[in-house]
N, C-alpha and C positions, 0 to 999 in steps of 0.2 A: 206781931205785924205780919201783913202777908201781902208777897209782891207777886207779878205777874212778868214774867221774861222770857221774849221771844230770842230764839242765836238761831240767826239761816248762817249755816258756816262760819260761826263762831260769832256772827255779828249780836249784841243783845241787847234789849231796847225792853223797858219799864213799862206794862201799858197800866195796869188796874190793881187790882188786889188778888193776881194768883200769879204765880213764879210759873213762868212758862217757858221752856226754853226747846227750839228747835234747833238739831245741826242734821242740816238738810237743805232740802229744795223747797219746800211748801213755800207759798208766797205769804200768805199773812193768817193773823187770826180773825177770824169774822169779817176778814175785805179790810180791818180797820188798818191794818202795817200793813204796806212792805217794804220785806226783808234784802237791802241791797246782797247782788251776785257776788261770789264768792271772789278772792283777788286773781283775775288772769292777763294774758295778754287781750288788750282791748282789740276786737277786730282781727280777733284770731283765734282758732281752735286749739285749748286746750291738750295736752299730746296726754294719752292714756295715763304713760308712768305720772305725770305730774297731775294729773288727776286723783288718781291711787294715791298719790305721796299726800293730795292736802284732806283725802278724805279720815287715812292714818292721824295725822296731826288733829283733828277737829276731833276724832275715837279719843286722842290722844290725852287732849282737855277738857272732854268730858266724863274721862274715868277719872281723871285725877279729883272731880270736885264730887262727882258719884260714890268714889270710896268713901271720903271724908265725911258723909252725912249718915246720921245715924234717928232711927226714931225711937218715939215710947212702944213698948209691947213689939206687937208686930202689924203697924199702920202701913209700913213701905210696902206700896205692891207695884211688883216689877214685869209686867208685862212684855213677850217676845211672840212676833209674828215672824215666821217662816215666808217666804215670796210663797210659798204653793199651797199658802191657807187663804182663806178666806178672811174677811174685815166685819162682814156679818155673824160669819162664825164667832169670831173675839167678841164683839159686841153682846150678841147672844149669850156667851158665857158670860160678862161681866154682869148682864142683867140680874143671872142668878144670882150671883155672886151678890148681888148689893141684898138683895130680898133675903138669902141667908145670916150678911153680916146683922142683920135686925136682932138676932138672937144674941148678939156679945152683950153678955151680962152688963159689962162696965160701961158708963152712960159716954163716958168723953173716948174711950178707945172705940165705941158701935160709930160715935159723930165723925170721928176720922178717918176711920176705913172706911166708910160709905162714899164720905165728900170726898176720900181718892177716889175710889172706885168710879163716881160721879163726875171728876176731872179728866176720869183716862173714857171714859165713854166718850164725854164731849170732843176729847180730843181725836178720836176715832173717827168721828161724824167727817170733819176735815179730807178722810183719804178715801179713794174709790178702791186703791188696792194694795198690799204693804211695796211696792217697789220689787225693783229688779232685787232687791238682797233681803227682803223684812225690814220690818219696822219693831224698833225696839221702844218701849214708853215707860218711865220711871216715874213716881207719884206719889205722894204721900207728906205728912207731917212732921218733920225732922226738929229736931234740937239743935238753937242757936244759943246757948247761953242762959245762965238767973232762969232756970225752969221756961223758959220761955220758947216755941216752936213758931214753925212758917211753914206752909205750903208750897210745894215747889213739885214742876210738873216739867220733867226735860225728856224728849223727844230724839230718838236716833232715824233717822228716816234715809240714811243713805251711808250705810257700815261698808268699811273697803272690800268685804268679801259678804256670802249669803249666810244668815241665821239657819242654822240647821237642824233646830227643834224648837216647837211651842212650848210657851211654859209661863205659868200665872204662880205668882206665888205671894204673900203676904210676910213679911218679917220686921225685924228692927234695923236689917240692912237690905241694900239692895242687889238681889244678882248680877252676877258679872262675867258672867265664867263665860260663856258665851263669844262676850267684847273682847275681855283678857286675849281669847287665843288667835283673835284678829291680828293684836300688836304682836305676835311672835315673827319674825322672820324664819323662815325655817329650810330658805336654800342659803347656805354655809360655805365653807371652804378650810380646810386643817391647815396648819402653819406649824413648818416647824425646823429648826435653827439648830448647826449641832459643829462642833468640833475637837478637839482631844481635849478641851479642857472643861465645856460644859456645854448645855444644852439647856433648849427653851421650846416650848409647846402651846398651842391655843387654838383659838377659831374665829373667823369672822365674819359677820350678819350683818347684812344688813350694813348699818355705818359703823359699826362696834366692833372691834378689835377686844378680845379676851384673852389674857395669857395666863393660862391654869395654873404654869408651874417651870421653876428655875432649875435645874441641877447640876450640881458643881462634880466634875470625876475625882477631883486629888490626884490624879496620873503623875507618876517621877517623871521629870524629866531625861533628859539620854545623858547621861553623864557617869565615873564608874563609883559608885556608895558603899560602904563597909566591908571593900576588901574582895567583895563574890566576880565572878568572871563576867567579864562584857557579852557574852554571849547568854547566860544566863538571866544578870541583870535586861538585857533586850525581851527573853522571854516572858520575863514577869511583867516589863510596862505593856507588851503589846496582850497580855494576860490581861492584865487592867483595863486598856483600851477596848478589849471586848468585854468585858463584863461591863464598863461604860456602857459603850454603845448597845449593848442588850437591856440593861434597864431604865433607859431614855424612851427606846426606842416601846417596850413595854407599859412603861407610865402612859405612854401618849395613845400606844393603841387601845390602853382599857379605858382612856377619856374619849375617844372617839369613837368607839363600836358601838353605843346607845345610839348616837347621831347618825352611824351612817348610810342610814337613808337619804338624808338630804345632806350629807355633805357631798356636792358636785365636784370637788378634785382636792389631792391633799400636794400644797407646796412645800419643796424642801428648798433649802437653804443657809447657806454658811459660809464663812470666809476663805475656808481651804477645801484639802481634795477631801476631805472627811464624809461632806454629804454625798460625794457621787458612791465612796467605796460604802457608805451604810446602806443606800438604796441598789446597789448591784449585788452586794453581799446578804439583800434576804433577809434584814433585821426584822422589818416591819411584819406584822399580823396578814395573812396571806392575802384576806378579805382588803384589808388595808392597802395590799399591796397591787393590787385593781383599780387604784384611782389617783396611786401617785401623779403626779403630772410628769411628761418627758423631759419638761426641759426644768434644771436644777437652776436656783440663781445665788451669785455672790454678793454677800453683805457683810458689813468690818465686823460685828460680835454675832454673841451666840446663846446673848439672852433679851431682857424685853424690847431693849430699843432693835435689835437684829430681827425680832418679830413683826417690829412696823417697819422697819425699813425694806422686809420681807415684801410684806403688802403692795410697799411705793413700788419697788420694782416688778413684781409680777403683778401689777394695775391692768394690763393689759387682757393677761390670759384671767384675771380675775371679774369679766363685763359685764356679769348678771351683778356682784356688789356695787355700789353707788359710793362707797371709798374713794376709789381713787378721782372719780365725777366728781366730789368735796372737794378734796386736796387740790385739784387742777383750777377750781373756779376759786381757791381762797388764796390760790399763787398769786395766778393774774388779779386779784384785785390787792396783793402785797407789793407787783410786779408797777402798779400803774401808781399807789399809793407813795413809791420814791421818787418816782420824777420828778422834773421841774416844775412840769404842771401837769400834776398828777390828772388824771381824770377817773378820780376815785374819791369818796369822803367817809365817815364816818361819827357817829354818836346820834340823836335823835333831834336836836334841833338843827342839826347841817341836813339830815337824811330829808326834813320835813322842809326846809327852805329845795332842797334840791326837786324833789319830786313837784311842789308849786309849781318850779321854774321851767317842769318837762326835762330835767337832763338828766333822768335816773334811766338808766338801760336794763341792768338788773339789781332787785335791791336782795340784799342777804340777811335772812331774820335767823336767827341761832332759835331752835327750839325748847332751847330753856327762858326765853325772854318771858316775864310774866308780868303779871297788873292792869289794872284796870281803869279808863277812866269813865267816871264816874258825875255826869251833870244834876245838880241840886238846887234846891231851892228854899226858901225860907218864910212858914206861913206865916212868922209872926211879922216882918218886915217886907217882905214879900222879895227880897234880896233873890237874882237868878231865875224870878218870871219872864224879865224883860232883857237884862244885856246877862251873856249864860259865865253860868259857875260852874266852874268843872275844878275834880278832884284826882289825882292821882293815888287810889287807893289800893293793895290789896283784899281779897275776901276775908282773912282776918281782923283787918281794922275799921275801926270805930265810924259813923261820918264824923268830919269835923264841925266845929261849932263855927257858928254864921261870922263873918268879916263886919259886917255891918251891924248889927246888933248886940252880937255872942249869944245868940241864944244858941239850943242844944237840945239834944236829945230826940225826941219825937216831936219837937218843931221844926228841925232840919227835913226835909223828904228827897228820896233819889228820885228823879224824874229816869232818870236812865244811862244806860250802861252799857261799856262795849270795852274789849280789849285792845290792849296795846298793837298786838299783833294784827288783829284786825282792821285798826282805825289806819295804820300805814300800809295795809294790804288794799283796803280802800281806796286810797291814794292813788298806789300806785296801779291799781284798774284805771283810775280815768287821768293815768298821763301814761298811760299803754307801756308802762315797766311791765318786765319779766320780774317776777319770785321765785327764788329758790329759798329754801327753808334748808337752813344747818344744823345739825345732830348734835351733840355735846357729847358725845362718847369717842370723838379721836382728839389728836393734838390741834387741827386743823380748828374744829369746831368749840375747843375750849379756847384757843387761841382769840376769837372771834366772841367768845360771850365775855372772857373776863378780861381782856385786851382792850375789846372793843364797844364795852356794854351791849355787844349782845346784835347792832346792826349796823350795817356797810353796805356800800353804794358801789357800784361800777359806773361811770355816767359815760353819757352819749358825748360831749365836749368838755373841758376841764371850767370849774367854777372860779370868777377870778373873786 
């Protein structure tokens, strides 16, 4: 079977028989769609960062279905246009390219890379130029299952940052390397947590908090042990205590000297006077010792939760991360959720009566939210021509079999298709809610996907 799916920013819609999928701006295919605008404030300009954040999230899901597809031989041809190329140029080369593949021996791998080849042309025709960043084009015959393949033609047309080499290539998967180093965050921050009894280290990007590593000193206590003199016994723990705090303080700097190019400041912090006397006392890597930050901050431990608590309190001096921006907007909607009348709600049929009603001010989608819904229809009954049938599917599973008849199989047909994220991003474009999209890599944002299935409301008046 082979379908045809357009996604203007993640939106995806069923037209024909080729899988076509744009995440972009282009308006339609052949005039015949279009592609509604991506979810913003209605009657307002989008602000750069929250631009950037949804064009990441769109990269984000379409690597995720880009990895997963594999084909026979090598039919996948993955096409990258650079902004400072040419579209004629591409074209031109695919030309050859198709009159070359005439010569693969094999009858059904020559019929599949050509018809990509011939997909990524057409689709070419569409653009005057690749965009302020390139244009990336993925294409080919993939394996679904029982020997069986589909055409699918997905379309990058507005990547958060610029492609920075051409490259055509043919395989059994699809290049990515490219896209990959899009999703890197790569301005950081080191963290690190320390007092006589142990230590913790890590980095954080972006909204991810990482903590490499725990280590415990076993320091004696001050007390007098087996007899030896107090003043010797002192020798020995504050002996310990340095040899501590030298291979803490060691461990963290051989994990951060790869990174520190872009780590922007390194935060210390700990319960006691421990962290001020490690960073005046010259532990750290000299390099290291260049980006500490001035002000130390105090938190109760000195392992991973002393790590994030780290974060929460230097939120401030940390303003290029979007961290502490989570935590603050998943308070206030924790903050509004206990009152009397809260003006807050949550799970997916409150979030969809609330947005109806115009009383969504901002709505909060966790970035792990997935699936898809799915409208169908049924040739043998004709069930979902007339009043619509929709499915809650993932890409793995099956369609289901017709309500009205039970038929099955290839008499079921997907008219079309759009994700979860999208169809309430929708929404909330025409009752002029703000989106903010949540990370699943803090407590904040897990809190929110398995607390909260994943979506939450701030609203404009409380819903009685």
């Amino acid at each position: 079977m082979v379908l045809m799916i357009c996604v203007r920013r993640g939106h995806v819609f069923i037209l024909s028989l080729e899988k076509q999928r744009t995440v972009g701006k282009h308006d339609s295919l052949e005039g015949e769609l279009k592609c509604p605008a991506p979810a913003a404030q209605k009657g307002k300009t989008m602000s750069d960062d929250a631009k950037l954040s949804a064009r990441r999230l769109r990269l984000k899901l379409a690597l995720e279905d880009l990895r997963e597809m594999k084909g026979f031989g090598t039919e996948l041809v993955t096409l990258i246009i650079p902004p400072d190329r040419q579209i004629s140029d591409a074209r031109s080369m695919l030309q050859n390219e198709h009159g070359q593949a005439a010569n693969i021996k094999s009858k059904g791998t020559r019929k599949n890379v050509q018809g990509a080849i011939e997909s990524a042309i057409s689709t070419l025709s569409r653009f005057k130029t690749p965009g302020e960043n390139g244009l990336a084009i993925f294409v080919g015959s993939i394996i679904i299952g029982n020997n069986k393949s589909r055409m699918v033609n997905i379309v990058v047309d507005e990547p958060p940052q610029s492609l920075v080499s051409f490259r055509y290539r043919c395989d059994s998967r699809f290049e990515l390397t490219q896209l990959e180093e899009m999703l890197v965050d790569k301005k950081s921050y080191a963290l690190f947590v320390i007092d006589r009894a142990e230590a913790a280290y890590g980095i954080a990007t972006g909204k991810r908090i990482h903590v490499q590593e725990h280590l415990v000193s076993n320091i004696m206590g001050k007390h007098r042990q087996g007899g030896q003199s107090a003043q010797r016994f002192e020798r020995l723990i504050e002996e310990a205590a340095h040899n501590f705090f030298k291979r803490a303080t060691e461990h963290a700097c051989s994990y951060w000297l790869p990174h520190l190019e872009n780590i922007q400041a390194v935060i210390v912090g700990g319960p006691g006077a421990t962290k001020d006397f490690v960073v005046k006392n010259e532990y750290f890597h000299h390099e290291i010792s260049k980006k500490i930050a001035k002000t130390t901050f105090d938190v109760g431990y000195s392992n991973e939760s002393g790590v994030r608590e780290l974060v929460e309190n230097a939120g401030q001096l940390m303003g290029e991360i979007e961290l502490d921006a989570e935590r603050q907007i998943m308070n206030r909607f924790l903050e509004e959720l206990v009152r009397a009348h809260p003006k807050a709600t949550y799970g997916e049929m409150m979030i969809k009566q609330a947005l109806t009603q115009g009383a969504v001010d901002t709505l909060l989608i966790s970035e792990g939210l997935r699936g898809n819904i799915v409208e169908l229809t049924c040739k043998k009954c004709g069930h979902g021509s007339e009043e619509k049938w929709e499915a809650r599917l993932s890409r793995q599973q099956e369609l289901p079999s017709c309500p009205s008849c039970d038929a099955s199989g290839d008499a079921v047909r997907e008219l079309a298709s759009y994700s979860v994220i999208d169809s309430l991003g929708q929404m909330a474009e025409e009752s002029n809610s703000q989106v903010t999209y949540i990370s699943v890599d803090t407590e904040e944002g897990a809190q929110l996907m398995h607390g909260f299935g994943g979506l939450a409301a701030i609203l404009r008046y409380p819903m009685m």
